[in-house]
N, C-alpha and C positions, 0 to 999 in steps of 0.2 A: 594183544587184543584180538578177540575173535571177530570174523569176518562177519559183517550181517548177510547172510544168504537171501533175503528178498530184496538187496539192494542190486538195482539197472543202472549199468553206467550207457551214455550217448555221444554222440560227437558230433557237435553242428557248426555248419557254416554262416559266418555272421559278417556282416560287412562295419565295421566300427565307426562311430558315431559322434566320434570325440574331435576330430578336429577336422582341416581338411584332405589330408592325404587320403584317407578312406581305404584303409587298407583291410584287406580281407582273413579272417581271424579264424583258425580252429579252436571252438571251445567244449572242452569234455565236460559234462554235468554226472552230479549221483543221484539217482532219486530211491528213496526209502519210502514207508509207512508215511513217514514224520514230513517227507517233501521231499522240495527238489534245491539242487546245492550247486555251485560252480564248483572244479577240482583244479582244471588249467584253463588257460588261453593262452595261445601260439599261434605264429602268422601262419596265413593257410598255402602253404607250397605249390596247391594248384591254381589258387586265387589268378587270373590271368592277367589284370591289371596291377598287384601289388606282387605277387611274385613271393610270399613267404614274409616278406619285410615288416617289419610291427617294432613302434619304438615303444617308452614305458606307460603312455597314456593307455594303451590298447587294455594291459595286464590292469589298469586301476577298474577298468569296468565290473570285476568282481566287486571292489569296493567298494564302488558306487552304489550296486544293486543293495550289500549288507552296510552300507552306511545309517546307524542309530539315527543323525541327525535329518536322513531323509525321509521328507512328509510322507505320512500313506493314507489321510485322508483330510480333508478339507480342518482349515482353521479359523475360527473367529476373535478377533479380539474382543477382550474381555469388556463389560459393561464399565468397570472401573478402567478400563484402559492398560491396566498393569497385566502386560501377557495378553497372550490366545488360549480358546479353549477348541478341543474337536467339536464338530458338529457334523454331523451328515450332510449328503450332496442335495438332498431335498431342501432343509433347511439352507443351506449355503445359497442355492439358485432363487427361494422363496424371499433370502435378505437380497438376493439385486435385482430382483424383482418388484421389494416394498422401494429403495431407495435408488435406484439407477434411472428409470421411465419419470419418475417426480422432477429431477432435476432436470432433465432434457427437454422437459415441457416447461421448467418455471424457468430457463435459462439461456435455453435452443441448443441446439446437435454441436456446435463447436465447443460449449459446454465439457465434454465429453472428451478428451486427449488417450491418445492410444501408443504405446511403444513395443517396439520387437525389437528383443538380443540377437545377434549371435547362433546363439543354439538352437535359434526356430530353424535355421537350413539346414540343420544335419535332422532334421523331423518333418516327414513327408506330412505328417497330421498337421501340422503347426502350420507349415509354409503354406499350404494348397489351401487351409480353411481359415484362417487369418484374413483373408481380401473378404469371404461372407461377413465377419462379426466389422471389419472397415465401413463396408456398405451400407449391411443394416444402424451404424448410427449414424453416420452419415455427415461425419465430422471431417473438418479442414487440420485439424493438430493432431498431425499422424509423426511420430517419430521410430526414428530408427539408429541402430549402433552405426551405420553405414554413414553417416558422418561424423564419426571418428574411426572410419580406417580407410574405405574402400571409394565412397561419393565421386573422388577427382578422378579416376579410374573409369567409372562407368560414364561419369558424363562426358569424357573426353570421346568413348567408345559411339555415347547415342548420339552425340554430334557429329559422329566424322564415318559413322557406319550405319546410322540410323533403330540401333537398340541397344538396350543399357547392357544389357548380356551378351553381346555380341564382344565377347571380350576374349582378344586372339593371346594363345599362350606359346613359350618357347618349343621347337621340337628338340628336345638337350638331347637325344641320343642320333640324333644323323647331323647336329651342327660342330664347326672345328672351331669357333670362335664365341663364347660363350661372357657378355658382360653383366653383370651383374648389378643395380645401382638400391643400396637403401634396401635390399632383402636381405632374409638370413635362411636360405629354403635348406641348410645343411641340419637349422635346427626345427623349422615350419612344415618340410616339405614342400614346399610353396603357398604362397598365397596368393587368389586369384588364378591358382596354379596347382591342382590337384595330380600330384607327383609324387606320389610314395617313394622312398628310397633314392632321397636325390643323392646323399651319398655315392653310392652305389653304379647310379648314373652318371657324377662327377668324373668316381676315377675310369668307367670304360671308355668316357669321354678324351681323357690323358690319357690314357693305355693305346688309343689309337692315334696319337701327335697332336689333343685338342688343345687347347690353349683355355684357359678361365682369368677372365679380370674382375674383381669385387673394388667396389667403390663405395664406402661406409666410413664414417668417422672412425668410428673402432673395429681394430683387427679380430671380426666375428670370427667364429667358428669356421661358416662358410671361405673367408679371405684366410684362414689357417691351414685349408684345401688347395688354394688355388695358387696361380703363375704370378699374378701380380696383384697388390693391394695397394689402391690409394686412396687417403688420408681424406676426406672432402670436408670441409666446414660445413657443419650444420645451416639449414638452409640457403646454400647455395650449389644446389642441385640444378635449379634456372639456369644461369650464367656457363655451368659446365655443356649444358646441354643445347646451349645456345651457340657456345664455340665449338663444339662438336657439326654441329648445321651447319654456322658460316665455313668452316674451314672444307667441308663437302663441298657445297656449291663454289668457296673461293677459288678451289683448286680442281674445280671441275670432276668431281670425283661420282656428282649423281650418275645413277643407271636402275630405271623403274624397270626399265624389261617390259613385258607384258601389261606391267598394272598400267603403263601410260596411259593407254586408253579407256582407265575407269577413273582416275582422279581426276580432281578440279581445285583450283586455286594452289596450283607450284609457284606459279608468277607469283601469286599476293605472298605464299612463305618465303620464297628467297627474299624479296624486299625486305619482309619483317626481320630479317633476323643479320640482313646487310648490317645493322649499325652495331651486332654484336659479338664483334672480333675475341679472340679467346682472350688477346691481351686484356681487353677491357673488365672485363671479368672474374681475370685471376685471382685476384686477392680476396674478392666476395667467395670464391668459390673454392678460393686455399689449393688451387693445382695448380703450378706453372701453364704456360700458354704453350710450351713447347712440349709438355706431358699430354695436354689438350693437341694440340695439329698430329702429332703421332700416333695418337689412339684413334682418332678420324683417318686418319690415313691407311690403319689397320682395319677398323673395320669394313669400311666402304673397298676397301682390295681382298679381303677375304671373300672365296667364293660361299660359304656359307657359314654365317654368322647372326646373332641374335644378341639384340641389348633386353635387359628385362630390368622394371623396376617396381617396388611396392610400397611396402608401410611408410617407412622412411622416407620417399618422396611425393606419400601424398599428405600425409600427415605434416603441413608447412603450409606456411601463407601461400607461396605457387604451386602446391600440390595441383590443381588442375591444365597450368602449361606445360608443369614436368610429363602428367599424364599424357597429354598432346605430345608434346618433342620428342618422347621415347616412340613413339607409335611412328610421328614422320619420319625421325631416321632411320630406323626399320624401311619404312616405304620406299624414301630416296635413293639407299644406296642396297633396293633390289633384294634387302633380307623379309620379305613379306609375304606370306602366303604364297609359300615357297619351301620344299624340303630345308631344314638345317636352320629356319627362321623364326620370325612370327608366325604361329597357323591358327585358325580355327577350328576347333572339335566340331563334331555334328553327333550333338545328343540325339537318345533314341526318342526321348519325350519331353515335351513341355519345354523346348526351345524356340521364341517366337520366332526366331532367324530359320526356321526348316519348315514354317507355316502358310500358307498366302502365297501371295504373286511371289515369284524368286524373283531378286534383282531389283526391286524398288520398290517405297513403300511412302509412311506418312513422316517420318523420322522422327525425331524428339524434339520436344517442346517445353520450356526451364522458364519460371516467372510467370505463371498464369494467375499467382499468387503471391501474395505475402504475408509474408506472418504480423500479428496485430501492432507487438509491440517494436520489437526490435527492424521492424521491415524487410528480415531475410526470405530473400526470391525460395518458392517451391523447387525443389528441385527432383524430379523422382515422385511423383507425389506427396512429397515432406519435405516439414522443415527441419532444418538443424535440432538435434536435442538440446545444444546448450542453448537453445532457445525456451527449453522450456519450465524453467524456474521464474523467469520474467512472465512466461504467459497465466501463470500459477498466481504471484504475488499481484500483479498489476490489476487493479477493480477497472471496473467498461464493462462495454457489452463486448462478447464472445469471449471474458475470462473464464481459465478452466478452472471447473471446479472439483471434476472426478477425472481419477485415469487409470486406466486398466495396463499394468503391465506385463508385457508377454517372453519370458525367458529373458531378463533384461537385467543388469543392476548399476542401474547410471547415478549411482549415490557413489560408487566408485569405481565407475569406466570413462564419466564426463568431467569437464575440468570443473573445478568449484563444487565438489560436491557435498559441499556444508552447508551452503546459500542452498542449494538442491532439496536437499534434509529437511531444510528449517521450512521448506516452500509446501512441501508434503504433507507436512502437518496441519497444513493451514486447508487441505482439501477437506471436501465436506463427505466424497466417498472416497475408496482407494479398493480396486480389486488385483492381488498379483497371479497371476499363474507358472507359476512355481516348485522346483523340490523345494526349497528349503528356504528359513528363515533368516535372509541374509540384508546385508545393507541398506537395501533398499525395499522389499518385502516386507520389515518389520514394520516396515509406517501403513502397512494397509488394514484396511477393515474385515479383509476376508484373501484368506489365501489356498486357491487351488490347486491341488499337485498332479504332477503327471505320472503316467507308471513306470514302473525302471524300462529303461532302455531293453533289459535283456526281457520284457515281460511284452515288446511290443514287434511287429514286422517293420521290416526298410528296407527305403530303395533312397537313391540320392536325387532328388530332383533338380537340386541345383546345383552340385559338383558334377556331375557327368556334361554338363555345359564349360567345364573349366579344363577338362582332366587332359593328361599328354597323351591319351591314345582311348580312342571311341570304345567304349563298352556298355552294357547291360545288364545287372547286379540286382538282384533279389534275393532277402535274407529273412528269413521267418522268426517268429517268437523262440528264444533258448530256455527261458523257465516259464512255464505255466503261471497265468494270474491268479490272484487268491480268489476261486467265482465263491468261495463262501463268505467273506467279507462284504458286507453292502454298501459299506464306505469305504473300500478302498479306490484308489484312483481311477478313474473311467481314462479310457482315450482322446487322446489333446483335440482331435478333431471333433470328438461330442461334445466338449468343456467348452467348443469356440463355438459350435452351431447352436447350442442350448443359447448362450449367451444371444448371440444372433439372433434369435427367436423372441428370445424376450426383450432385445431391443426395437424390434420390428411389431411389437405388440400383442406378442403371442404367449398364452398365460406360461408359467412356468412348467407345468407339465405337459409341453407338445408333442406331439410324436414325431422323437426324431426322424424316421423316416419318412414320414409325408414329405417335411420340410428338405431332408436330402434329396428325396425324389422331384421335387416341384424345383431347386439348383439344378441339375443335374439334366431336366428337362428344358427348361430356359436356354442351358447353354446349348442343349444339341439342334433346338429351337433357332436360335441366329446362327448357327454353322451347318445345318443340316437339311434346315427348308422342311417337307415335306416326307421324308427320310426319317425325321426325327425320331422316332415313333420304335420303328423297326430298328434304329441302332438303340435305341436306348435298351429293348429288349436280347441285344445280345451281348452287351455287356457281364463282363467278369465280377465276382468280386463281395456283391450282396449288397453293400452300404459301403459309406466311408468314402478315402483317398484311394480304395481298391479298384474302384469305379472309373473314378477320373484316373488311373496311373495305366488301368486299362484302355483306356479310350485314345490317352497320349502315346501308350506304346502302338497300337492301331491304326492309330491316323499320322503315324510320325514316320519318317525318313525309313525306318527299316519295317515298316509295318505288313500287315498283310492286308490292309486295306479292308476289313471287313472281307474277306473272303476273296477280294480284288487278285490278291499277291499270295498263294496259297503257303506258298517258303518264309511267310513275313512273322514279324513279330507280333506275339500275343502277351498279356499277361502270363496266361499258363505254360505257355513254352520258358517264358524267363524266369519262372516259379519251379520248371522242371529243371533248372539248370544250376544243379547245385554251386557253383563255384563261379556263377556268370560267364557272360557269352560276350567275346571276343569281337569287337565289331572294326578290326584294322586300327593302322598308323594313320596319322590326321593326314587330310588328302587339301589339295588347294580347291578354296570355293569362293573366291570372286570371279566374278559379280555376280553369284548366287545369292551370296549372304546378305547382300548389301537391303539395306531396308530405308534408305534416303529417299527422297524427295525427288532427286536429282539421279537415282541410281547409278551413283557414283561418290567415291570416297573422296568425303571434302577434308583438303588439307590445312584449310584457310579457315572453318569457324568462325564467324567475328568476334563471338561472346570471347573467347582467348586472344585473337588481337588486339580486341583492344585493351584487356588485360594486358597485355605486353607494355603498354606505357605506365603502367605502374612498377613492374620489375626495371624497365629501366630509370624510374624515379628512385627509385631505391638505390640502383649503382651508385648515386650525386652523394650518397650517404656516406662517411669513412665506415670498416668495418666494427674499432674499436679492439677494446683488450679484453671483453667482459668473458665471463666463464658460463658456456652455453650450456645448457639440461637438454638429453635424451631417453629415451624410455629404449629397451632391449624388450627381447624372448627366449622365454627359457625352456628346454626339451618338456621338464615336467610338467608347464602350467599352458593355460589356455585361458588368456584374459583373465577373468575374478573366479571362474567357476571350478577347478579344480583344488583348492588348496584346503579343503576339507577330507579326503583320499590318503589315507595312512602310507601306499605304497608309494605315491609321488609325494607328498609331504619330507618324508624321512631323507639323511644324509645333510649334507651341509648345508647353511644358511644362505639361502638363492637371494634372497631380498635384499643385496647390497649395496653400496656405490663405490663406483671402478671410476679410480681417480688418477691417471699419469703420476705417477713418481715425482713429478718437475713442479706439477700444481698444489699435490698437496708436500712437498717441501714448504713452498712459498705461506701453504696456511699452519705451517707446524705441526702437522698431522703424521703419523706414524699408520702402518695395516691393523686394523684390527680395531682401530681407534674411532671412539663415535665423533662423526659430524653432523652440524650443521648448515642445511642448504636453505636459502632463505632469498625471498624478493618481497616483490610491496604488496603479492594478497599472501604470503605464508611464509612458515617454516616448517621443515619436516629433520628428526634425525636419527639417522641409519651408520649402521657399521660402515669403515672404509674398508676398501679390496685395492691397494697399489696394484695398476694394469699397466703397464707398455702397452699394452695393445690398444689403451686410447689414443684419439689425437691430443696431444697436446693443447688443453683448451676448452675442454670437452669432458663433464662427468655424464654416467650411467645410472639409469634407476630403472626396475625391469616395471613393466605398469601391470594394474590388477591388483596390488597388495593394498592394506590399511584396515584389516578382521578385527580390529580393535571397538568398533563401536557398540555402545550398550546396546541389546534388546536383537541381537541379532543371535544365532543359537548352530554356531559353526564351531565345533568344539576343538578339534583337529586344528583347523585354521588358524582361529585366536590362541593355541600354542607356538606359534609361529607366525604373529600378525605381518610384518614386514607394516613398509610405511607408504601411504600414497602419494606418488606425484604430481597426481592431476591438483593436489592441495595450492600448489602453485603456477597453477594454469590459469590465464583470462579465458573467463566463457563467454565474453564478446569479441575475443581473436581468431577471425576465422577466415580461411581463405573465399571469399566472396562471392566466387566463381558458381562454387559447389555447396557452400556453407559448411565443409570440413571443419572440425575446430583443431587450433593450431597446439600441435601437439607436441614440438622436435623444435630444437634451437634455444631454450626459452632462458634468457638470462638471466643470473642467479648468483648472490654470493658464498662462500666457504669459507668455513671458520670452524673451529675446535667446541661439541658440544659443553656446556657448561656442565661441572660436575653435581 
């Protein structure tokens, strides 16, 4: 085939968008007459945070962009209800225009329920303009994915540091003692933990005499890496973590170092956790008491050492004391903001912990609300999601009647997502903003899409607050948008201020930039005083998050301060810096970071004490023999959103359940053989995979699967539907603290599918 001679090939750097490692990508494009094309993608060798590294998520981003089944311009359903039809972005904002502002008036603003997936934080547009379209309606039923993964996590953090993002991660490449509890970052790269290539990091780890413990029901990926793996019963992560503490303090083992003098309440923790000795716990938590005093032993005598935990321990009725007790023994025995331990990053922008007074602030505040029906405490600004099927169905005042979802699909990411289904229908509007026509999008009245990834610029606003080493990462558009198309996708940040606008009373064709201008002023307005005026004129960027991501690089930690710091960071410096800019290994910063009340890290909490009298009401309980359910992660997929993507789709059937040899003898089950898992809200059935690598006691079901529902238009996907877990989830099981819904543990019977 002859060469076309007016075709240009290119090579750009891209920072990837798909999950959290955030690894940095060379992608070669072709561009002809006819357009412009991807050819490869390969990790980028100079990327200074990711180092070349890129798993197979990276390479599906081609697919993503030429994926059939992704929107390229707005959808309406049809007047008979059967299907969407396209319509224009004029008309699309004119329909929430005639029907959004009528019900907020005949209803009032709580009326109105709002959710964000996921995939808004890998999107500077999404994240940064999402709080305008919150405000302008000005509703109390805010939801979010963050209570079903991360909630026990950050609220442990805003209690005991005084911000939800102040969230300290391992330093794995200078520590010798590396615990692991409830992650699988061999297949995540972390979570809450933006680590490309932990692999990689694993073994220089061992290559230098480090030592790695993994503590996971089943023997992941990650515990196939490592020195030692133990066995833990589902939901007794408490109890381990608890004999871990007392056996510190029994044996005199605490050593703060330094931080003595910025905590508060050591006295109230050692009491709290005096009555619970490892023996007492053992059997809740399925690890000998003598495997318990020797791993406390180890780690509180290693000079540097890190315990880390995540999905797996927040996702549990104690998900928010596990979050707490990982964090204290870290502190106690001296691994804490500290080479080799717990550190915190210092992003270069939009970290409120690098903002304001160092050293003390207003801290966090949880229960300033409740939600109508169920009564779960705000937490974070929001409530629970699996709160929101009940806020839907139940008639009163402040029933939702509309909801706008944003990157979201809690028809199958929440538990009971049928009752969820049935509840959607019953809304009188539904707006999704969305690629594609999926679980939960198909129940809306209008669906707005965003433009491919490789069509748009990124920076990470909210990963570089998480990452193993301080950097600054700016990646431009790789294909051109279609500017001849008039309905194709606008940018997520005009889709959420348009909206804003019209929720705020402004007809549907406002100008968006008055509106971005009049934001943008307000805020330099309360930050700036009289200044205002003159920063807002030197501002980068034109419109948009370009604005605000220049402002935050400016006024943040390494900025140049408006001309203050002439060596400091700009937008356009970090835009000249193809492959980003290196900002060092994570340094110690308390009591810089600290944003308490008390500017000091409280170890004591009360909201967690006195949750402790419920974990130990639970010990009085025997454990039983019943057969617990867990959700896994698998390299290809990322929650419900990739399983449309031909390159991660293909090769073996991921969607399985990994059963012990010894369990499914007992149900008569053979590999390969369909079962039955079943409790009193469901049954779901999936192929078996005989695993040794479970505990004993303990089946696997990875979550995110169940493409099966009608009117959803995932074509890929529903050839490979897999089956959903959360079918057999309680959506009023949640841990309390944080309103996480309980994800891990859930007892369930097994039995041989009927033929």
């Amino acid at each position: 085939m002859a060469l076309d001679a007016t075709a240009t090939e290119h090579t750009h750097t891209r920072i990837c968008p798909l999950c959290e490692a955030c690894c940095g990508l060379e992608i070669r494009t072709r561009t002809t007459p006819e357009g412009s094309s991807v050819i490869s993608i390969r990790g980028n060798d100079a990327d200074p945070f990711s180092h070349g590294y890129l798993c197979p998520k990276g390479v599906a981003l081609k697919d993503l962009h030429e994926d059939p089944d992704r929107l390229r311009q707005p959808m309406r359903r049809r007047a008979d209800r059967a299907g969407f039809e396209p319509v224009s972005w004029d008309e699309a904002f004119a329909e929430v225009a005639r029907r959004l502002p009528p019900l907020r008036e005949q209803y009032g603003a709580d009326a109105v329920a709002l959710t964000i997936g996921n995939p808004a934080s890998h999107k500077i547009g999404l994240f940064s303009y999402f709080p305008h379209l919150a405000r302008a309606l000005g509703t109390r039923n805010l939801f979010s994915a963050s209570t079903l993964d991360q909630m026990p996590k950050q609220l442990a953090c805003g209690l005991m540091y005084g911000h939800w993002l102040s969230v300290p991660v391992p330093d794995l490449p200078r520590t010798d003692l590396f615990i692991c509890l409830g992650a699988n970052p061999m297949v995540s790269n972390g979570s809450l933990w933006t680590s490309p290539d932990y692999r990689g990091k694993a073994k220089a780890m061992r290559a230098r005499g480090g030592r790695i413990v993994v503590i996971d029901p089943r023997r992941t990926e990650t515990a196939q890496a490592a020195d030692e793996h133990l066995a833990i019963r589902p939901g007794g992560d408490v109890y381990l973590l608890l004999g871990l503490l007392h056996t510190v303090f029994d044996e005199g083992l605490e050593r703060l170092g330094r931080l003595e003098a910025h905590v508060e309440g050591l006295d109230a923790l050692r009491a709290a956790v005096a009555d619970f000795p490892p023996e007492r716990g053992a059997a809740h938590c399925g690890i000998p008491a003598e495997t318990q005093r020797r791993l406390a032993r180890e780690f509180a005598t290693t000079p540097k050492a890190v315990l880390y935990g995540r999905f797996g321990t927040c996702t549990q009725r104690f998900g928010s004391l596990n979050s707490w007790l990982i964090d204290a023994l870290n502190i106690v025995t001296g691994h804490f903001d500290t080479s080799g331990g717990l550190m915190f990053p210092k992003a270069a922008a939009f970290a409120a912990n690098t903002l304001g007074r160092p050293g003390q602030g207003k801290g966090v505040a949880t229960g300033r609300r409740h939600s109508r029906v169920g009564k779960a405490p705000e937490v974070m600004g929001e409530f629970p999601i699996s709160c929101l099927a009940e806020e839907i169905e139940t008639p009163g005042d402040g029933q939702v009647h509309a909801l706008i979802t944003v990157a979201c699909n809690p028809v199958l990411s929440s538990p009971n997502g049928a009752r969820l289904a049935r509840a959607l229908d019953g809304l009188d509007f539904m707006l999704s903003l969305d690629p594609y026509i999926n679980e939960t999008s198909r129940h809306a009245d209008l669906i707005l899409p965003p433009p491919s990834p490789l069509e748009d610029w990124h920076y990470d606003m909210v990963f570089a607050q998480l990452s193993w080493r301080n950097h600054a990462r700016w990646s431009g558009p790789v294909l051109p948008a279609d500017a001849d198309a008039p309905d194709a996708p606008r940018a997520e940040w005009q889709t959420l201020l348009r909206l804003a606008a019209i929720a705020s009373g402004l007809p549907a064709d406002a100008d968006l930039q008055a509106v971005d201008d009049a934001a943008l002023r307000a805020e330099l307005k309360r930050h700036a005083g009289d200044q205002a005026e003159a920063v807002f004129g030197m501002l980068e960027g034109g419109a948009g998050p370009a604005r605000w991501l220049d402002l935050g690089l400016r006024s943040g930690p390494y900025g140049d301060g408006f001309g203050a710091k002439p060596d400091g960071l700009t937008l356009a410096k970090v835009k000249a810096a193809p492959h980003g800019i290196d900002l060092g290994e994570l340094q110690p910063r308390v009591p810089e970071i600290l944003r308490t009340s008390s500017g000091r890290i409280d170890l004591a909490p009360s909201a967690l004490l006195a949750d402790l009298a419920h974990a130990d009401a639970a010990l009085r309980h025997p454990t039983g023999d019943e057969l617990l359910l867990i959700g896994r992660r698998e390299t290809r997929s990322n929650n419900s959103w990739m399983h449309n993507l031909p390159v991660l789709a293909k090769g073996r059937e991921r969607c399985t359940l990994l059963v012990h040899p010894d369990d499914a003898a007992r149900a008569g089950l053979v590999d390969g053989q369909s079962a039955r898992l079943s409790n009193a809200r469901g049954s779901v059935i999936a192929p078996v995979t005989l695993s040794p690598d479970m505990r004993p006691g303990v089946v696997s079901l990875p979550h995110g699967w169940g493409h099966d529902l009608s009117g959803s238009q995932l074509n890929v996907a529903a050839r490979h539907p897999g089956v959903n877990m959360n079918l057999l989830l309680d959506d009023e099981a949640r841990d309390p603290v944080s309103g996480t819904s309980v994800l891990s543990g859930i007892p369930v019977r097994l039995s041989a599918a009927e033929a």
